[in-house]
C-alpha positions in Angstrom: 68.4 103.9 78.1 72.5 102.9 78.0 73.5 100.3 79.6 75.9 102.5 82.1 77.6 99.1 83.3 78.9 97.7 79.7 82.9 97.0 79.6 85.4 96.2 77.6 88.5 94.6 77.9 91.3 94.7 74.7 94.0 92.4 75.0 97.1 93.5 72.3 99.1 90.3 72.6 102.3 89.0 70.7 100.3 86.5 68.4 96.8 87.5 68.4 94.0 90.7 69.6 91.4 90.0 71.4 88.3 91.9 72.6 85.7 91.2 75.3 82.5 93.1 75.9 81.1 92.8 79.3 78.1 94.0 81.0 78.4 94.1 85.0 75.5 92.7 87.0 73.8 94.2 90.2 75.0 90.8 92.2 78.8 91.4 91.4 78.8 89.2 88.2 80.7 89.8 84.9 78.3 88.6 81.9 79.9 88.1 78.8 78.4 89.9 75.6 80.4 89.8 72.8 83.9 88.7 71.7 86.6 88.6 69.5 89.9 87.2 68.3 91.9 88.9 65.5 95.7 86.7 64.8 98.1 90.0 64.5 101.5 88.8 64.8 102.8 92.1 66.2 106.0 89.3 67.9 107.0 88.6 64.2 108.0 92.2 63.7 109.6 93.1 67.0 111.5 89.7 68.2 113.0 89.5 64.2 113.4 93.5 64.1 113.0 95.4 67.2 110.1 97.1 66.3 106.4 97.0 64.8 106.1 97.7 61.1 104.1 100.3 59.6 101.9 97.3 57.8 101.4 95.9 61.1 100.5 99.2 62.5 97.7 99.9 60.2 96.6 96.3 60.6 96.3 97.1 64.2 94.5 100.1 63.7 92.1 98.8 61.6 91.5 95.7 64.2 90.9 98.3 67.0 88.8 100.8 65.1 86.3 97.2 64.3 86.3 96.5 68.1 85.5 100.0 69.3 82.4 100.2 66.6 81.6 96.6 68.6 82.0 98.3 72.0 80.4 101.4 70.8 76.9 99.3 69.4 77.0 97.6 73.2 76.9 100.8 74.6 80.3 100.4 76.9 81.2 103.1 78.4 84.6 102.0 79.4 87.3 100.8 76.8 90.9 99.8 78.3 93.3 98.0 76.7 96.7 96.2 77.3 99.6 95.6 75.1 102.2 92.3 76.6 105.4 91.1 75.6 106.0 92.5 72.0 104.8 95.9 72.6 106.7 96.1 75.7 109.7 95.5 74.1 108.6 97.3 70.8 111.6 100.2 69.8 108.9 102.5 68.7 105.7 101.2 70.8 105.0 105.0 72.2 105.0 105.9 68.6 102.5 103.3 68.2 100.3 104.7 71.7 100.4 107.8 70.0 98.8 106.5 66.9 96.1 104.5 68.4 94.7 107.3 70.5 95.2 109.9 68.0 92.9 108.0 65.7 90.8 106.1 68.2 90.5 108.0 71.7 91.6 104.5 73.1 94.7 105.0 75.0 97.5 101.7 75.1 98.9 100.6 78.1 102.1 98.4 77.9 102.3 96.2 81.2 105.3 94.3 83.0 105.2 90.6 82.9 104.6 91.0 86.7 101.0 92.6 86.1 100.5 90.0 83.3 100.9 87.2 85.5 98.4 89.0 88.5 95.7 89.6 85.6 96.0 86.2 85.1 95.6 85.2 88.4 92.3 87.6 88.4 91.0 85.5 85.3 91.6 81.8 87.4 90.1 82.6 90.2 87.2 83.2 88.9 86.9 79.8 87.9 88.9 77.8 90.2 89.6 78.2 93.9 93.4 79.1 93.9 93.2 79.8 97.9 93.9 76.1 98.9 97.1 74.0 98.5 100.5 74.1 96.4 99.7 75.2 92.7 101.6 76.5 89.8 100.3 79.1 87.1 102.0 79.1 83.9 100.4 81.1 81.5 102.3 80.8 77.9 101.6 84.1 75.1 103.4 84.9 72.1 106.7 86.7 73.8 106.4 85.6 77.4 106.3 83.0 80.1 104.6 83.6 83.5 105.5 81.7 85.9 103.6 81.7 89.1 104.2 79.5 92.2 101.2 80.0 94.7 100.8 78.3 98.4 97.5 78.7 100.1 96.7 81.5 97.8 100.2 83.6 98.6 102.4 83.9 95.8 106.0 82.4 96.2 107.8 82.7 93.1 106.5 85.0 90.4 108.6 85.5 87.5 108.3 86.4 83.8 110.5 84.7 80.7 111.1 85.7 77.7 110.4 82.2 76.1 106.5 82.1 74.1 106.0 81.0 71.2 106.1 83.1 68.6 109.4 84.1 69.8 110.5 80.9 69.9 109.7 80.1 66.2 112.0 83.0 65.5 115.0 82.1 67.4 115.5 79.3 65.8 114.0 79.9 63.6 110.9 77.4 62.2 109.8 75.7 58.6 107.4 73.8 57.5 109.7 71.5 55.9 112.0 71.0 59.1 109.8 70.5 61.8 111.7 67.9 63.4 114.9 70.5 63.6 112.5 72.8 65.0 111.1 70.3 67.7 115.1 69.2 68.8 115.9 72.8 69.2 112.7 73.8 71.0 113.3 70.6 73.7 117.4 71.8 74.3 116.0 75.3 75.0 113.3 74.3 77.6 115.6 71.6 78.9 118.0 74.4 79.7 115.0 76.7 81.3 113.4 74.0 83.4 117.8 73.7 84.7 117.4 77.2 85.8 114.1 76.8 87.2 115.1 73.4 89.1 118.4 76.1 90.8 116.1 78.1 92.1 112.9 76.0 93.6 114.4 73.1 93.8 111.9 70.1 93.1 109.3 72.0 94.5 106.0 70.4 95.5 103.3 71.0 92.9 99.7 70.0 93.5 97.7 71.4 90.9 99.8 72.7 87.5 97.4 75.9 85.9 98.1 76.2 81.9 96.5 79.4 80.3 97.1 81.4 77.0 95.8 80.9 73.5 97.4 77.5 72.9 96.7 76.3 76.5 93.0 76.8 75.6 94.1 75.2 72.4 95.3 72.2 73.4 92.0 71.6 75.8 89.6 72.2 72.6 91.6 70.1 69.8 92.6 67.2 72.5 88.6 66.3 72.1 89.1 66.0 68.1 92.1 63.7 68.8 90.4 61.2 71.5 86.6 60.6 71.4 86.8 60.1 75.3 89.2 63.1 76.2 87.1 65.4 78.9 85.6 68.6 77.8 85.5 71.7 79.7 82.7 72.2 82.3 82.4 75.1 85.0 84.7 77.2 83.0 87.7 74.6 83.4 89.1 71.3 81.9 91.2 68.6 83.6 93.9 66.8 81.4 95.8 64.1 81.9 99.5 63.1 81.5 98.3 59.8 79.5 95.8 61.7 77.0 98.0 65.3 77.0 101.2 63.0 75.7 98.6 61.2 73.3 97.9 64.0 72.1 100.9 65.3 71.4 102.1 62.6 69.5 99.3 62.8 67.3 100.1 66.7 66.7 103.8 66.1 65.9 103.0 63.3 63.6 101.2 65.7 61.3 102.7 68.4 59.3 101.6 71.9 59.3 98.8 71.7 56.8 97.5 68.3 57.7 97.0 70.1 61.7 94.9 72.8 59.4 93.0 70.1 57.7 92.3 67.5 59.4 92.5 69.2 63.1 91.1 72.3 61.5 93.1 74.3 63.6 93.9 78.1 62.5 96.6 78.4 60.8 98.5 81.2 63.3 97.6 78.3 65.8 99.3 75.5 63.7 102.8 76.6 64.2 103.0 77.9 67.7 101.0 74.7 69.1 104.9 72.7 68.4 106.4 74.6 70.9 103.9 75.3 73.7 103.3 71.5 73.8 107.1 71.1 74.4 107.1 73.7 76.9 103.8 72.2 79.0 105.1 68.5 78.7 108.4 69.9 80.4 106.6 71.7 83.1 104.6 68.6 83.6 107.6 66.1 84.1 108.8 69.4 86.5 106.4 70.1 88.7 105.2 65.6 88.7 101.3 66.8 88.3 99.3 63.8 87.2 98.0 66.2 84.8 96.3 69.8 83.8 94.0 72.4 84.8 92.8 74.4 82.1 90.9 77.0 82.7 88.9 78.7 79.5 90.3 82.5 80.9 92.6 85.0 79.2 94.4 88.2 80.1 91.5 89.8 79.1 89.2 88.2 82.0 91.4 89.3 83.8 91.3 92.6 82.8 87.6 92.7 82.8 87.8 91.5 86.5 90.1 94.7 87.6 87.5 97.0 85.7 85.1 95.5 87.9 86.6 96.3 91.3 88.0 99.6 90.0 84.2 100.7 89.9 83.3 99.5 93.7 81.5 96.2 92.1 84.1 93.7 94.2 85.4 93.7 97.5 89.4 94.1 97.5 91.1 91.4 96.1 94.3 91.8 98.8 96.9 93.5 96.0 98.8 94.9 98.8 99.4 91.7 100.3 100.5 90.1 96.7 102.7 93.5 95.9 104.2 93.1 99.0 104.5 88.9 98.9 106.4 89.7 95.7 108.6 92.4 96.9 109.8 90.5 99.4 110.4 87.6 97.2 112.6 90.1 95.3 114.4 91.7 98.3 115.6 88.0 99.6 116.7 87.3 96.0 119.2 89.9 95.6 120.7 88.8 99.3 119.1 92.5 100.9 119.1 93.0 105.0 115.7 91.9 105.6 115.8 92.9 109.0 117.0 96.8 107.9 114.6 95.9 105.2 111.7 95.6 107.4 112.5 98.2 109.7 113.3 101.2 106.7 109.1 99.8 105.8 107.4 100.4 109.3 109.4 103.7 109.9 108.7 104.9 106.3 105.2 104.1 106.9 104.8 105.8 110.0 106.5 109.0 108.9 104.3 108.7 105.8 101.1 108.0 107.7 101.8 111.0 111.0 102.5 113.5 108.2 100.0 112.9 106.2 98.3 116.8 106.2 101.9 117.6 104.7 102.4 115.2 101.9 98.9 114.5 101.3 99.4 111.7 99.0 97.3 109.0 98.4 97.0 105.3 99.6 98.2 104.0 96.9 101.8 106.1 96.9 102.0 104.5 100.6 102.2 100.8 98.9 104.5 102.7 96.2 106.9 103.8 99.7 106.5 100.5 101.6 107.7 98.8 98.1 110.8 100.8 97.5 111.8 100.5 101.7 111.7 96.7 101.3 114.3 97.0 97.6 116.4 100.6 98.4 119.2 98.5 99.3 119.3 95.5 96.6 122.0 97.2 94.4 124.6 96.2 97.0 123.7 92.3 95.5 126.2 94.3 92.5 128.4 96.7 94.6 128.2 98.4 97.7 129.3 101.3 96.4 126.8 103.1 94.0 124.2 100.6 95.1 121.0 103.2 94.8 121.8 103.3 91.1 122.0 99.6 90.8 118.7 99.1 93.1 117.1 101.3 90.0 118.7 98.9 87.5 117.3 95.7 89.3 113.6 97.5 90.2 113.2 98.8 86.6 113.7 95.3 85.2 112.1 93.2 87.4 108.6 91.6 87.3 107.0 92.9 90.6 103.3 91.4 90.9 100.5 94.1 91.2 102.5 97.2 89.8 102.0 98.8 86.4 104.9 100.0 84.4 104.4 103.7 85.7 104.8 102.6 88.9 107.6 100.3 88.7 109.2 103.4 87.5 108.1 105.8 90.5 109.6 102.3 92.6 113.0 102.1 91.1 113.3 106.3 91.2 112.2 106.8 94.8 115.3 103.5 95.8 118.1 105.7 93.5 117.6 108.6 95.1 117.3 107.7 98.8 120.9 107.5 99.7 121.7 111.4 98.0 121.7 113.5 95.3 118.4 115.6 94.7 115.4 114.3 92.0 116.2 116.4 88.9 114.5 116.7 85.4 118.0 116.2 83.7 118.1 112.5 84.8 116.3 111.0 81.9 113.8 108.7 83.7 112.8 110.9 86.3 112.1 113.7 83.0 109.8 111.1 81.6 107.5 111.2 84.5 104.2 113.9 84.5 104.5 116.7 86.9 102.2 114.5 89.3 104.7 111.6 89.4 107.5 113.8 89.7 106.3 115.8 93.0 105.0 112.2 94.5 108.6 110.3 94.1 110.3 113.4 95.2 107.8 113.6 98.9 108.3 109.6 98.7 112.3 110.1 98.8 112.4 112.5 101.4 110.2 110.1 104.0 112.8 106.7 102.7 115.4 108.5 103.1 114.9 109.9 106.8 113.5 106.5 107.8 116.3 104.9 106.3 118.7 107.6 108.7 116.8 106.3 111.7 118.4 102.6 111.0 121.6 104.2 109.6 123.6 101.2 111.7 121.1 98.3 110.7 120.2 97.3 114.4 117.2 99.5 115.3 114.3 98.4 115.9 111.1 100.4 114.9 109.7 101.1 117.7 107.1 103.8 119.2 108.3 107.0 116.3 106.3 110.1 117.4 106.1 112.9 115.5 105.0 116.3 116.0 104.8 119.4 113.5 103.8 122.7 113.0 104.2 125.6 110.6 107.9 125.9 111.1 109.1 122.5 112.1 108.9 118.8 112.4 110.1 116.7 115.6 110.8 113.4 115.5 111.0 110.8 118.8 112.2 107.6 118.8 112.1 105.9 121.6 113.8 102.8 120.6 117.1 104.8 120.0 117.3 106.4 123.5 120.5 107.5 125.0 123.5 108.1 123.8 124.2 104.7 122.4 126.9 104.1 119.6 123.4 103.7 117.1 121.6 106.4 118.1 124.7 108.9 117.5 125.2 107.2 113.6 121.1 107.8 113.1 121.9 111.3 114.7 124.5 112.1 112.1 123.2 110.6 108.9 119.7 112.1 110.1 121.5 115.8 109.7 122.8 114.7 106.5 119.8 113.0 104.8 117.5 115.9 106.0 117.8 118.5 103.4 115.6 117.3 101.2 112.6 116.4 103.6 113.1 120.1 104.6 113.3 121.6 101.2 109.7 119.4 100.2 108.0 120.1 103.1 109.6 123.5 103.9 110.3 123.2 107.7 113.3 122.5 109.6 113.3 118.9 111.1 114.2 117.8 114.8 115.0 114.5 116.2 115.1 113.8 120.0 115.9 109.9 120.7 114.6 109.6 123.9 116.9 111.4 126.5 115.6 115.2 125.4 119.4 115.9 124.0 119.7 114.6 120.3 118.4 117.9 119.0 119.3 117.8 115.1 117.7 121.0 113.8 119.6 123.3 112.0 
């Protein structure tokens, strides 16, 4: 009989694909069957060109048609796969989707750096307690740099730059023959990023310093063929030190490119890219002043594996509200927003969107979606004041929020440009992009921001006790800390009647608001 708890996970990455085959165990485990690593340099293409190249396209193809037969002979029953940094940024990567599951039945997600960095997170845990103390994540791929700065298991600072290593080898570009022009340029340019970094944490305190990715891993295997005594890994981890990491990579940059594939038998798409993540991890090491590494033997695709696992009820919840919302916040204090008016727009949203539930009927998820784009509607005014809903889409749509997919980010960004006017139409170019689903569930979304945001039209409420009562004709809305006829609650009064329209047109019934004294009446 099928196994009907087989998995697998695809990881589509910038320098390399790699499969995992899982099976999922009764007590909550994840037991590894089968794997496999395939070095596609899909980053080659698109950080030199802007795109993926039809050779590269068959070559992925041909790699995921292999893995499925893989998946298919393990008797999975659930395939999903994740493209990074170079598909992301790919010109034609929905072209590419399009392809794949044309020809496969395996449909390509492309994920924000923010998700990235929360698989991740998945993947470490599962080996190492992250839940205690000060510790950084960085987790180095082909196109991309995570950055994660946890403190007793919250996240801090989460941010995603556009500095791996394949791109890397590209800006500057590398050769064989002029390593050591390679290796100057490659320490100016993470000089310059660990500058930026320093401007916005500061010298931060750094227990424990995380390294993951392919050359992370990497550096933990060949380190042992370099120093008879250098620790291996054990419990799904390895500990390096300053002394043996900067041994080590001495001993790298003294040989060339084909002596590291000789004599270190490393692969040779590993040969080239090791040069710069070893500058990039000695940087972070001097940064953060860790006596040395953790690195686990995880990838993105652990990580992935580990989100199948509690999509199917096998694993209690791993708090993603509580990191989407750690990381929202993070965002919302970056651009300069009213965190007060902030805070406020959130628990009057919420309670609009929770009382009217039997109108909107949405799911729980869309409510994390809601309490999201309440905490960022007003981050455009970091730009300008005036416009600022269309420049709180620019910043959402391009920022690396932890625990969203792309999708979502999207829905985000839509729901914070439309809640100061204008009605959602299908002539605005990313709103047209959405399904029919995503469409009515930003629309319902707006309405409910955009009257909670009325309700704290002068940035001093306080949300306090909001009643609401509806019926087949009509909504009424109580707030009782907005009674009388104060200055505030006459401004919420007005830009209530103003921001109403579209609540009513969505939920077809005329809305009412009484703040406390029985004589604020705003229905039509």
């Amino acid at each position: 009989m099928p196994d009907q708890n087989v998995i697998g996970a695809i990881d589509i990455g910038s320098n390399a694909i790699r499969m995992i085959c899982a099976r999922l165990t009764e007590d909550c485990r994840i037991e590894e069957l089968e794997k496999n690593r395939t070095p596609i340099r899909l980053g080659e293409d698109v950080f030199r060109m802007g795109y993926i190249t039809e050779e590269r396209i068959e070559q992925l193809l041909a790699t995921i048609k292999v893995y499925q037969k893989t998946l298919e002979q393990n008797n999975c029953k659930e395939i999903c796969a994740y493209c990074t940094s170079a598909f992301r940024e790919s010109g034609n990567r929905q072209t590419v989707i399009e392809r794949v599951e044309m020809e496969t039945g395996i449909q390509l997600e492309s994920i924000s750096g923010g998700e990235e960095a929360q698989l991740l997170q998945r993947a470490v845990q599962r080996v190492m307690d992250l839940s205690k103390g000060r510790v950084m994540l960085a987790d180095l791929g082909g196109g991309s740099l995570e950055v994660t700065l946890l403190e007793e298991g919250e996240i801090e600072f989460a941010e995603s730059f556009r500095m791996g290593t394949v791109r890397m080898l590209k800006m500057f570009p590398y050769h064989p023959e002029r390593e050591k022009a390679f290796l100057n340029w490659a320490e100016y340019y993470v000089e310059d990023f660990i500058d930026f970094l320093k401007k916005r944490l500061g010298k931060p305190r750094v227990e424990t310093l995380v390294i993951t990715g392919g050359n992370a891993t990497a550096i933990g295997r060949f380190s042992g063929k370099t120093d008879r005594d250098a620790p291996g890994f054990s419990q799904g981890r390895m500990i390096l030190d300053k002394q043996r990491f900067s041994k080590f990579k001495r001993s790298v940059i003294k040989l060339n490119l084909n002596e590291r594939i000789r004599d270190l038998e490393m692969e040779e798409d590993r040969a080239d890219v090791i040069l710069p993540a070893l500058v990039i991890f000695e940087k972070l090491l001097k940064f953060t002043g860790c006596s040395g590494f953790v690195i686990p033997a995880v990838g993105l695709s652990d990580g992935i594996l580990d989100e199948m696992r509690e999509r199917q009820g096998n694993l209690p919840d791993w708090n993603t509200r509580e990191q989407v919302i750690h990381s929202a916040r993070y965002y919302a204090e970056k651009y300069m927003a009213d965190m007060q008016h902030a805070e406020t727009v959130r628990e009057l949203s919420l309670q609009l969107f929770d009382e009217l539930f039997e109108l909107h009927e949405l799911q729980t998820r869309d409510r994390l979606l809601l309490e999201v784009a309440a905490l960022l509607h007003d981050i455009g005014r970091f730009i300008r004041p005036s416009d600022h809903a269309k420049h709180s889409m620019y910043l959402i749509r391009n920022m690396e929020l932890v625990g969203v997919t792309n999708s979502e980010l999207m829905m985000i960004a839509l729901v914070a440009r439309y809640h100061s006017g204008g009605m959602p139409s299908v002539k605005q170019k990313e709103f047209s992009r959405l399904d029919s689903e995503k469409r009515t569930t930003v629309t319902r979304l707006t309405a409910l921001l955009r009257i909670g945001d009325a309700l704290d039209r002068e940035h001093r409420a306080r949300a306090g006790n909001l009643s609401i009562e509806f019926d087949k004709d009509q909504v009424w809305l109580n707030l009782e800390c907005l009674s009388g006829k104060s200055p505030d609650s006459m401004l919420a009064l007005w830009a209530l009647n103003h921001k109403k329209e579209l609540f009513e047109k969505v939920f077809r019934r005329t809305l009412n608001a009484d703040f406390g004294d029985g004589d604020g009446s705003s229905g039509n």
